[in-house]
ZATIDO-930041 format. One line per 3 residues: their letters; for each residue z, y, x of C-alpha. Coordinates in nm, 4 decimals. Example, Ala and Ser with C-alpha at 12.3 -4.5 7.8 and 13.67 -1.06 7.14 Angstrom:
2
as) 0.7800:-0.4500:1.2300  0.7140:-0.1060:1.3670
***
This chain:
146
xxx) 27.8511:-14.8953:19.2989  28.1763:-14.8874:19.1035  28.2078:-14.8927:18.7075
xxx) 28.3593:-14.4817:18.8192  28.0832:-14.4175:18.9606  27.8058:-14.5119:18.6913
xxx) 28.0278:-14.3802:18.4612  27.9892:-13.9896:18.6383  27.6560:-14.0297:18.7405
xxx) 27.5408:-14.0776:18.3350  27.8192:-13.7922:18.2612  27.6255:-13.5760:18.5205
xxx) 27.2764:-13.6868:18.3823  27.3907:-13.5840:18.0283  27.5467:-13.2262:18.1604
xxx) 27.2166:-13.0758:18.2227  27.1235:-13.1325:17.8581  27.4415:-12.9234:17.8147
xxx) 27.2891:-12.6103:17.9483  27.0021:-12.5406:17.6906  27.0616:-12.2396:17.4845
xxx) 26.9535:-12.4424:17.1649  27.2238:-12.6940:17.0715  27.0049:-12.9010:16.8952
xxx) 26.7611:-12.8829:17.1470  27.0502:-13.0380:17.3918  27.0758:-13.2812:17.1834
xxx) 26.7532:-13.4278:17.1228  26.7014:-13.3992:17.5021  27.0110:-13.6556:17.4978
xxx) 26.8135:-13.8909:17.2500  26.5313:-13.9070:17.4488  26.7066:-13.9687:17.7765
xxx) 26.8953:-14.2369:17.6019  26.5550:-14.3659:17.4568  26.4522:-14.3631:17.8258
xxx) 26.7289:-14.5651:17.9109  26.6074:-14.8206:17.6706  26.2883:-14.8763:17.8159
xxx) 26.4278:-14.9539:18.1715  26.6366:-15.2237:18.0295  26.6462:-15.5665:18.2067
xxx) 26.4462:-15.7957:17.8957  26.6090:-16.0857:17.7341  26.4434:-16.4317:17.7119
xxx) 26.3035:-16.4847:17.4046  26.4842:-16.8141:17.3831  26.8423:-16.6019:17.3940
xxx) 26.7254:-16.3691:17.0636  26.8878:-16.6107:16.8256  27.1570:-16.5491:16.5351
xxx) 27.4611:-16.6129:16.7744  27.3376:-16.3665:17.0073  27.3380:-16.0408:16.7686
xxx) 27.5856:-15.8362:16.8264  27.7914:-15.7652:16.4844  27.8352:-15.4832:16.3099
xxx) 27.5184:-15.2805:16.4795  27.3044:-15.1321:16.2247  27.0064:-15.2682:16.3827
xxx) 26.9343:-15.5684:16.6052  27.0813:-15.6299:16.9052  27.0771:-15.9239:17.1162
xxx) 27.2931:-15.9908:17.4252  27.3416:-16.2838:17.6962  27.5582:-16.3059:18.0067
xxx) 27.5396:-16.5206:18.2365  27.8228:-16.5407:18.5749  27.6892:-16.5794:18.8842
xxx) 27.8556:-16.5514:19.2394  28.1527:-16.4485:19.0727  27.9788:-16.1205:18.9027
xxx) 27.8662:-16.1207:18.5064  27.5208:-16.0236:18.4887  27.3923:-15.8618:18.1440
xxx) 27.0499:-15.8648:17.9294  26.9674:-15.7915:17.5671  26.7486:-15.6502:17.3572
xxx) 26.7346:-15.4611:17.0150  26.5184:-15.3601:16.7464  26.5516:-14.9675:16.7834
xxx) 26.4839:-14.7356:17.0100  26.7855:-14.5532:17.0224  26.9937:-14.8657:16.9838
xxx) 26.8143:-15.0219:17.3053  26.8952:-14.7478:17.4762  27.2521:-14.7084:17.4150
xxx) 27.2861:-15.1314:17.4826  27.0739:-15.0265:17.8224  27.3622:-14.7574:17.8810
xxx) 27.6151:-15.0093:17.8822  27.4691:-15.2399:18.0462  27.3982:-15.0405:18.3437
xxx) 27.7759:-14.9557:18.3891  27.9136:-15.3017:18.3518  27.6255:-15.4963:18.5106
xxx) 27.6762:-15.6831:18.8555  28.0710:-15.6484:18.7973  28.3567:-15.9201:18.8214
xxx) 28.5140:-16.0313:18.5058  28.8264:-15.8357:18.5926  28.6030:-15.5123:18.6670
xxx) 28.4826:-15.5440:18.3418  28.7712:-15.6130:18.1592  28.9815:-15.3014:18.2762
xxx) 28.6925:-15.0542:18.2283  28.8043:-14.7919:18.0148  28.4331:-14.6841:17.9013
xxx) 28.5301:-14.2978:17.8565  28.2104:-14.1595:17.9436  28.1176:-14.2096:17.6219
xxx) 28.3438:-14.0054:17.5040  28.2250:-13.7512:17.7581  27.8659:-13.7359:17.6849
xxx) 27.9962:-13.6388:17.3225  27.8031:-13.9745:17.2065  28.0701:-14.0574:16.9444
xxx) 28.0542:-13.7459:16.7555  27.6608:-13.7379:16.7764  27.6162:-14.1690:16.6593
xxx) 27.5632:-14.2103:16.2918  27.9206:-14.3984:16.1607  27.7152:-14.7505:16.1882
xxx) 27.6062:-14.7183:16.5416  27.8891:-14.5856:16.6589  28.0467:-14.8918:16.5902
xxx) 27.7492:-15.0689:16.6617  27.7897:-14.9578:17.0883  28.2034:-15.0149:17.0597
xxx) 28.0788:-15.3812:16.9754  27.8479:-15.4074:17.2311  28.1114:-15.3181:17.4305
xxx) 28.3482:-15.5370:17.3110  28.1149:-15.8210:17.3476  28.1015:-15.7815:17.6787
xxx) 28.4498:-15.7705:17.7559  28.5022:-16.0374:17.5896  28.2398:-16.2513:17.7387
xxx) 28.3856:-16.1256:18.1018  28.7111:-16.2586:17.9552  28.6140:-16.6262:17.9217
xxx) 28.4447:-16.5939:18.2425  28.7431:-16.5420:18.3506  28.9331:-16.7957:18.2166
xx) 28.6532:-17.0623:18.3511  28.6864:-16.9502:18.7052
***
């Protein structure tokens, strides 16, 4: 499936949360979809959960490895929070199984869409824009090796 294509199928997922009279109530339907998310996240190996692993600037804990294989980068992490795990689970299931250029060139705008920024306390709203950047940048040195 193409990076597009995750990215609308979340957007739809996240629309029917749209359509409850309660706005509030929308919205913690969102946080426990994304929680959801979290818990269907592919688990890191212990042995990747070290310091150069955390992703900076996240308000909590959150550990990431890629790895390249067959020409696609292939993602895992974990994170101390719910919410946080599943917002790196999120990500991960756009930009997982995707080519270096794929990756690099994905614009990511469903966020935006699902009205996540406006929603994320200031801290982990900058925590998920470094997750992202993380792995852009890690699909960037793939690139560079290959």
């Amino acid at each position: 499936m193409k990076i597009e294509e995750t990215e609308k199928e979340i957007i739809e997922e996240f629309s029917m949360f749209d359509d409850l009279p309660d706005r509030q109530a929308g919205w913690m339907g969102k946080y426990e979809h994304i929680i959801e998310m979290g818990k269907s996240l592919p688990m890191i190996n212990e042995k990747y959960k070290t310091e150069d692993r955390l992703i900076k600037g996240c308000q909590s804990k959150v550990w990431m490895h890629s790895e390249l294989k067959n020409g696609k980068v292939y993602f895992k992490a974990d994170s101390d929070a719910i919410i946080t795990k599943g917002l790196v689970a999120m990500v991960i299931r756009v930009l997982n199984e995707h080519t270096p250029d794929e990756i690099i060139s994905a614009k990511m705008d469903f966020v935006e869409k699902i009205g996540l920024k406006e929603h994320l306390s200031p801290t982990r709203a900058n925590g998920l824009v470094n997750m992202i950047k993380q792995m852009k940048l890690d699909s960037l040195a793939y690139k560079a090796k290959v």
